[in-house]
C-alpha positions in Angstrom: 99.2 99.6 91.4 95.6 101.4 91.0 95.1 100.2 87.7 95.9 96.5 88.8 93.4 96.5 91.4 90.8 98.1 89.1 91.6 94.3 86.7 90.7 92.7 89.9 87.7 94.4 90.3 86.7 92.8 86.8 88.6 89.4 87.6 85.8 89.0 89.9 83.0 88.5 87.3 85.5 86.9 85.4 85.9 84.3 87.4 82.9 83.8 88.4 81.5 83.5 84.1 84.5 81.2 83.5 83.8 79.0 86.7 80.2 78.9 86.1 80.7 78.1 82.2 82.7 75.2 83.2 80.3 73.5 85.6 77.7 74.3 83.1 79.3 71.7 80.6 80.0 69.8 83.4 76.5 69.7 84.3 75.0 69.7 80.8 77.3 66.7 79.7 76.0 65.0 83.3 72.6 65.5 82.0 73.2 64.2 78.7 74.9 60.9 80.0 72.3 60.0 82.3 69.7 61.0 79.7 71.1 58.2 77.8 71.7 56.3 80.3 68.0 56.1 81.4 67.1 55.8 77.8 68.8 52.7 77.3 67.7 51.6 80.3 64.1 51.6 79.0 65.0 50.2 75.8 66.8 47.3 77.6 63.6 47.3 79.5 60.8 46.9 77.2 62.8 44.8 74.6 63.1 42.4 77.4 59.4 42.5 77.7 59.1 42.3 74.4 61.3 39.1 74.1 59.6 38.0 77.1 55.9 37.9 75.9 57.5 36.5 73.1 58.7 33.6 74.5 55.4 33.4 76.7 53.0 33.4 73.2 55.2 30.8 71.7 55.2 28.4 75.2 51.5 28.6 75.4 50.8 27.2 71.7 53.3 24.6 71.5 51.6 23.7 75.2 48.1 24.0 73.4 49.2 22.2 70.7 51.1 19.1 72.2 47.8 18.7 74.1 48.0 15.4 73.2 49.8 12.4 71.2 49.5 12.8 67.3 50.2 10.1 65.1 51.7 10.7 62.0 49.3 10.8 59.9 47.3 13.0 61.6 50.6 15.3 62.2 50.3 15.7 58.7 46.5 16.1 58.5 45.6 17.7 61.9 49.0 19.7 63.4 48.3 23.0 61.1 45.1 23.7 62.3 45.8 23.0 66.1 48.6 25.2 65.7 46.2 27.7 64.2 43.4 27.4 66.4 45.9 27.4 69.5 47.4 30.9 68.4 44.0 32.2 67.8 42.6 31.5 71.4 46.2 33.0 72.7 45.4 36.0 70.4 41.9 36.2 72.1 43.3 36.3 75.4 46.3 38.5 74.8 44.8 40.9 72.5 41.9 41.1 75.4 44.4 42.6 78.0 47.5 43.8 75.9 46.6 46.2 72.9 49.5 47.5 70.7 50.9 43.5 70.6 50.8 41.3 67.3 52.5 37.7 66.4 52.2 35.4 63.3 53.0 31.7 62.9 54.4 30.2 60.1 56.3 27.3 58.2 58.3 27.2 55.1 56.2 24.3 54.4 52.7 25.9 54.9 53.9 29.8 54.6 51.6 32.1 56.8 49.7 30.0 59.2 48.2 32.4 61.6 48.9 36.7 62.0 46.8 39.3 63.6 49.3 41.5 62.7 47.7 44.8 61.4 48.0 45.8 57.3 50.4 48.8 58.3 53.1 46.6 59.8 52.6 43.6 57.5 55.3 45.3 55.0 57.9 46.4 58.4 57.2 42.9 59.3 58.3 41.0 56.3 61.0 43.5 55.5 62.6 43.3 59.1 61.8 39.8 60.0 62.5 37.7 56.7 66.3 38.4 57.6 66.3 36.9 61.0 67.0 33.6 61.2 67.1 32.6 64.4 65.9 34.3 68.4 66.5 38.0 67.4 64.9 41.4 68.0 65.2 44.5 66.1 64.0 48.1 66.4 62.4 49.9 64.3 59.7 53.2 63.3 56.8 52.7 61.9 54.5 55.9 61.2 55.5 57.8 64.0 55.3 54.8 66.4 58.5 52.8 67.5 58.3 48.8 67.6 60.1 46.0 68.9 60.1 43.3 67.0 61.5 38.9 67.9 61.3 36.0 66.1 62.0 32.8 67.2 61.5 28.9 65.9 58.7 26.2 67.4 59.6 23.0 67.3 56.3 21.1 67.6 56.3 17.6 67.0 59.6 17.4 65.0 57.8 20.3 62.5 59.5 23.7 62.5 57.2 27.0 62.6 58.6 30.6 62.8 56.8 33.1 65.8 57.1 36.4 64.6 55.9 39.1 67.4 55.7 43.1 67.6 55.5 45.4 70.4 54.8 48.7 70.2 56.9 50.3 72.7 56.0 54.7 71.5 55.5 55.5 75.2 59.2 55.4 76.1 59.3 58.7 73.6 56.9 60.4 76.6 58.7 58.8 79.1 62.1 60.1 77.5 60.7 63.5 77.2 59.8 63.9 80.8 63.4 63.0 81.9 64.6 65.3 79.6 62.4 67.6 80.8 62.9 66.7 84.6 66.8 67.2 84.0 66.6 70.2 82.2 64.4 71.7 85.2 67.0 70.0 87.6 69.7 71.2 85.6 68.5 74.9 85.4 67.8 74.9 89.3 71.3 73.3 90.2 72.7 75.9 88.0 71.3 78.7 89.7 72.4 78.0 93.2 75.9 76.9 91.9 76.2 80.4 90.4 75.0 81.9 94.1 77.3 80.2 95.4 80.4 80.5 93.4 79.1 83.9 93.3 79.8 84.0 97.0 83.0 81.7 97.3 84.6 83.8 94.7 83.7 87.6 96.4 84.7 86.1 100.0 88.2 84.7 98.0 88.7 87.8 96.4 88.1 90.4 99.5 91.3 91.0 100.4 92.0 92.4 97.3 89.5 95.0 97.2 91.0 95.5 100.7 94.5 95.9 99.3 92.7 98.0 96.6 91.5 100.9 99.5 94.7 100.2 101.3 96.8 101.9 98.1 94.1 104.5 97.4 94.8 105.7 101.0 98.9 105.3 99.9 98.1 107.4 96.7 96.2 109.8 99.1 99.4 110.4 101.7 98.3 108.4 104.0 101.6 106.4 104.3 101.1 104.9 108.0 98.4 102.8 107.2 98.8 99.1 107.4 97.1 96.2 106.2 96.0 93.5 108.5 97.4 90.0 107.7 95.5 87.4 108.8 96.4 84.4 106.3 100.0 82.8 105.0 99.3 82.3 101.3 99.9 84.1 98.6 97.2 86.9 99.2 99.0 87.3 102.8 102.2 87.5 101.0 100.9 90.4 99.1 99.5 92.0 101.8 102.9 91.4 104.0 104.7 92.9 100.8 102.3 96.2 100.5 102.5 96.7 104.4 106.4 96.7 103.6 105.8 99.4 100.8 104.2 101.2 102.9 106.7 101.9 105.3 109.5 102.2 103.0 107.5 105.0 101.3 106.3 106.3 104.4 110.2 106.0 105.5 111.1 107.7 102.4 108.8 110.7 102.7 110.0 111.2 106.5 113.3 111.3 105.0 112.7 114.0 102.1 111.1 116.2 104.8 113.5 116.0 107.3 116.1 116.3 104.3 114.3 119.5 103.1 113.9 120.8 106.6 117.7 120.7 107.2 118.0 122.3 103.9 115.3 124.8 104.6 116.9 126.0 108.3 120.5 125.9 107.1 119.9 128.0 104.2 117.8 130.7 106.6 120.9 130.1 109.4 123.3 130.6 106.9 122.2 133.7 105.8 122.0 135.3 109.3 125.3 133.9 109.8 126.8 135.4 107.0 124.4 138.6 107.4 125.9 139.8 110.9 129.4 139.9 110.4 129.2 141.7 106.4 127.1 144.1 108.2 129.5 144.7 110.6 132.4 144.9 108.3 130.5 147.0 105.8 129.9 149.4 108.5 132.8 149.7 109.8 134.9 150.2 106.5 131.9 153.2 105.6 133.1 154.3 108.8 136.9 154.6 107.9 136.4 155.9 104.8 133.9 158.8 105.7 136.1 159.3 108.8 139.4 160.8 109.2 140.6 158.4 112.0 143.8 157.6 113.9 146.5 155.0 113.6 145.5 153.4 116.9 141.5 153.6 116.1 142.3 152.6 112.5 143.7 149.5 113.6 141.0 148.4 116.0 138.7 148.5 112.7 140.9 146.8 111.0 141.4 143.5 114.0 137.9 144.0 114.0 137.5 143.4 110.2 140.6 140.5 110.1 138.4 139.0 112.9 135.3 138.6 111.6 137.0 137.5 108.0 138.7 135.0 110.2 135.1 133.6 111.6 133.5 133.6 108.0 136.4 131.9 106.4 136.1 129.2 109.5 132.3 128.9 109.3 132.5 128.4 105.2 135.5 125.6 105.6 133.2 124.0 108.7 130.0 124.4 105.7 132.2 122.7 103.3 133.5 119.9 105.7 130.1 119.3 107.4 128.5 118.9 103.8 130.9 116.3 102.5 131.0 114.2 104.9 126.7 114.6 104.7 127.1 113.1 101.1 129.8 110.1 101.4 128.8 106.7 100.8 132.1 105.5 102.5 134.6 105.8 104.5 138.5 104.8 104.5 137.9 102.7 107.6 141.1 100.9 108.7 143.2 100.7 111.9 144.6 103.5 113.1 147.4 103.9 116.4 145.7 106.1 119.3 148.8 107.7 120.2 149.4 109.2 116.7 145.4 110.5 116.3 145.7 112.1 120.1 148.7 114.3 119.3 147.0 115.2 115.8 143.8 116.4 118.2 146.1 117.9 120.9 147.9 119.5 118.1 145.0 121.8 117.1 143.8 121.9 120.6 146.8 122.9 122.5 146.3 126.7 121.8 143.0 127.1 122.5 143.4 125.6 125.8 146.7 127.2 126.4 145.0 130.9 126.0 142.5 130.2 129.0 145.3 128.2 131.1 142.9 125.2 130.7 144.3 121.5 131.1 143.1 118.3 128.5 143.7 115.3 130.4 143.6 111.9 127.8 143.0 108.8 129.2 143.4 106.1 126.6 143.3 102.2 127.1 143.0 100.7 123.8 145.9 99.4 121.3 144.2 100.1 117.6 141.1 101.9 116.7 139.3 100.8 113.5 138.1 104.8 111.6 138.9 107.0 109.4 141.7 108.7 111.0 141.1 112.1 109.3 137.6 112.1 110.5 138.0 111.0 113.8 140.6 113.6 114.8 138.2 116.3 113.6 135.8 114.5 115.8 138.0 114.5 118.6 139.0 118.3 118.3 135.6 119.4 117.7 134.0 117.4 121.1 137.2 119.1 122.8 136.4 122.6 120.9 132.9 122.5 122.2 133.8 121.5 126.1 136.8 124.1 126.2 134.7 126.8 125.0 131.8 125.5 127.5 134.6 125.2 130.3 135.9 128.9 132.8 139.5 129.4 132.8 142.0 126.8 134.6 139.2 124.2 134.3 139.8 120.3 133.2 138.4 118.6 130.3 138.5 115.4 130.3 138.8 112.7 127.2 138.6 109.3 128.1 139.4 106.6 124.8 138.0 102.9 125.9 137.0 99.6 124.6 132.8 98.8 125.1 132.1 95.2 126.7 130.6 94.2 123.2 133.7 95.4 121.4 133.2 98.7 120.3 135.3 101.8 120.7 133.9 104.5 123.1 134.9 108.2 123.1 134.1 110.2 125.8 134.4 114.1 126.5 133.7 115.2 129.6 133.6 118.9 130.6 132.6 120.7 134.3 131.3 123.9 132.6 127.9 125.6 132.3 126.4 122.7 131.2 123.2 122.5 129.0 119.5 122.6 129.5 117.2 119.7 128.7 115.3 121.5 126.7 118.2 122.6 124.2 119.3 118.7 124.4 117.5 117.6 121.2 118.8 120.8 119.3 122.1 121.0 119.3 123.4 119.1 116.4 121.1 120.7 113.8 123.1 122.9 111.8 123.8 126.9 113.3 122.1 126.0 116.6 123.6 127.6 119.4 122.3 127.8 122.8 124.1 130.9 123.5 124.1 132.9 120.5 126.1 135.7 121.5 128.3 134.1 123.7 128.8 131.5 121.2 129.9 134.0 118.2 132.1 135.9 120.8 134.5 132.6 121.4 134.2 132.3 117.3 131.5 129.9 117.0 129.4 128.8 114.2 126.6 126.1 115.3 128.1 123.7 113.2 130.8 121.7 115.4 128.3 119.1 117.1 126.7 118.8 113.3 129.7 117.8 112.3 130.5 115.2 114.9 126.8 113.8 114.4 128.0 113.4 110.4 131.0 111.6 111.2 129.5 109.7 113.9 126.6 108.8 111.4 129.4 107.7 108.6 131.2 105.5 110.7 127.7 104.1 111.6 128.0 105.0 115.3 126.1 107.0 117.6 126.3 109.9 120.2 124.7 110.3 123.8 124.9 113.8 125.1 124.2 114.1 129.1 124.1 117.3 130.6 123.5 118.9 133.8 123.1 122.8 133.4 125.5 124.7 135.7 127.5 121.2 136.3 128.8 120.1 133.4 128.4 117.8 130.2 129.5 114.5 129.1 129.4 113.7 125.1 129.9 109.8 124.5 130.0 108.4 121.1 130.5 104.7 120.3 131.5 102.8 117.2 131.6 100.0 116.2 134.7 98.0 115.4 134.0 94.9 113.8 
């Protein structure tokens, strides 16, 4: 989990490189298109002047020219030089206000008539114009220096003549330059903030990962009942939601294992001082009868004495045994089971104990099936009744009471008028070897481990168990489960 947040700490620049490499080329390919763009634009631009002042030189002669009525003689004798003599005043007057312009007029007739078209074009000229043969233009370089160049045909008194006209048009290369220029500074600046601010979107996006990041360094540290604070439903959310639910499970998990190893822990210790008092006793005692030369009557106290306490230790290990596999079953034979036949089975075992101290175990049972393991329930049932004739004085009543819950589950209820039990030993008295009266408790052949056991079963059949108690009155143990 660490090392996948570390990724995301890189993911971030990431990101960020790839997303800003995209809307570079994004950018740089807008830059380019409108680049050309705004260059053809200008092309389109001045070779529409140029076809314009074209077309303006060539009205003005043939209106200079048609001046008047020509007969046809003197088309023949006078037309040429009109025509030339027209184009050179226009030349006069254009070439006064528009330097960089040149036209020719000619016939195939006469050949050149008029050019002011300067000795380094007069090659680009024929070589580019000779091919039109109608109204064209055509684009070309001429030492260093980019021209437009249009022809079109005069017709001037039924006679043909060719206008030939260049424009040099080498500023759009300055002009070009400065867009360029212009874009790339616009580009570069655009550029900049998008990177700011992708820089940002991207960090604020990717914030509640570096949040999920310090929320599993504080996991890896112990610090299991931390949470995470879920504030959106996408998938980050989802992730959060899903660490918060890690978290508990661990932290779940780790309050299991501890309480797990502090059972373990405190019934090892109470084991051993179970196990410790009565060998020390019997250990004694037989040093006793064997250094001693005692009587038949004094022999056999030690010996009841000895049969006793084997008697306790052989209960307490089969109790051990019992209490521990039932701690480790995954399930139970749950099926229905008659009442009547698990009551004598508990009475069976009972009947003794409550017979010696002339006590009475009145059963009160109302229901027609009960839904448990039937071996597991009557050791419930004889160990709730163990506990509250043990609890209870001589010719007392203990009471067990079998009903059906308003919801539908089975309730079990013992109910005893003895000493009763202090609120303070409440919470205690199902962990393993707890007794509240030690040495009363070992006296009547007690262990610590019956109301363990009856939590155990209670917990298998997934039930539970309310113990109310008033010290010097009585106590009432009632345990429900479920019967569905």
């Amino acid at each position: 989990m660490n090392s996948l947040f570390k990724e995301s700490l890189s993911l971030r620049n990431r990101l960020i490189i790839i997303i800003f490499f995209i809307t570079f080329l994004a950018g740089l390919v807008s830059s380019v298109l409108s680049i050309n763009s705004s260059q053809a634009a200008l092309l389109d631009n001045y070779i529409g002047m140029a076809l314009n002042e074209q077309f303006r030189i060539g009205y003005a002669i043939k209106s200079m020219s048609e001046y008047r009525e020509f007969t046809e003689e003197e088309i023949n004798t006078y037309l040429l030089g009109t025509v030339r003599n027209a184009a050179l005043s226009y030349s006069e007057y254009y070439n006064a206000g528009n330097a960089g312009a040149s036209f020719r007029i000619s016939s195939a007739e006469a050949g050149n008539i008029f050019s002011n078209v300067p000795d380094q074009l007069v090659t680009m000229f024929s070589q580019t114009l000779e091919q039109s043969t109608s109204v064209s233009y055509h684009l070309s370089r001429c030492d260093g220096r980019i021209m437009v160049f249009a022809s079109s045909n005069l017709n001037i008194y039924q006679k043909v003549f060719r206008l030939d006209y260049a424009l040099d048009i080498s500023v759009i290369q300055s002009l070009l330059s400065d867009i360029s220029r212009k874009a790339a500074v616009q580009l570069f600046v655009m550029e900049i903030l998008l990177f700011i601010f992708i820089s940002i979107v991207v960090s604020r996006a990717l914030r509640p990962l570096n949040v999920l990041r310090e929320h599993t360094q504080k996991i890896a540290n112990g610090l299991y009942d931390e949470r995470v604070k879920v504030f959106r439903g996408d998938e980050v959310g989802q992730l959060a939601a899903s660490v918060n639910q890690m978290s508990q499970a661990i932290s779940e998990s780790v309050e299991s294992l501890k309480e797990a190893a502090h059972t373990k822990e405190l019934l090892a210790s109470n084991l051993a001082h179970e196990l410790k008092t009565p060998l020390t006793s019997v250990v004694a005692y037989a040093d006793y009868a064997i250094q001693k030369d005692l009587g038949k009557e004094e022999m056999n106290g030690i010996l009841e004495y000895i049969r006793k306490e084997g008697r306790r230790l052989s209960d307490l290990s089969d109790k051990i045994l019992k209490w521990n596999s039932i701690s480790r079953l995954d399930s139970i034979d749950i099926k229905p089971c008659r009442p009547q036949r698990v009551i004598e089975q508990a009475l069976y075992t009972l009947r003794p104990m409550a017979q010696a101290k002339n006590q009475l175990i009145e059963v009160n049972c109302h229901v027609e099936v009960i839904h448990a393991d039937e071996a597991l329930f009557v050791s419930l049932i004889v160990n709730l009744t163990k506990n509250a004739l043990n609890a209870s004085a001589d010719s007392d009543t203990v009471r067990l009471f079998i009903n059906n819950s308003g919801c539908g589950d089975l309730v079990l209820c013992v109910e005893d008028y003895g000493i009763g039990i202090q609120n303070t030993e409440l919470e205690k008295i199902t962990e393993p070897f707890y007794m509240v009266d030690k040495a009363r408790d070992r006296s009547k052949g007690g262990s610590g481990l019956g109301l363990s056991l009856c939590a155990a079963i209670v917990n298998t059949h997934k039930g539970s168990m309310k113990i109310d108690s008033v010290y010097g009155e009585g106590t009432q143990v009632a345990v429900t489960i479920p019967q569905g």
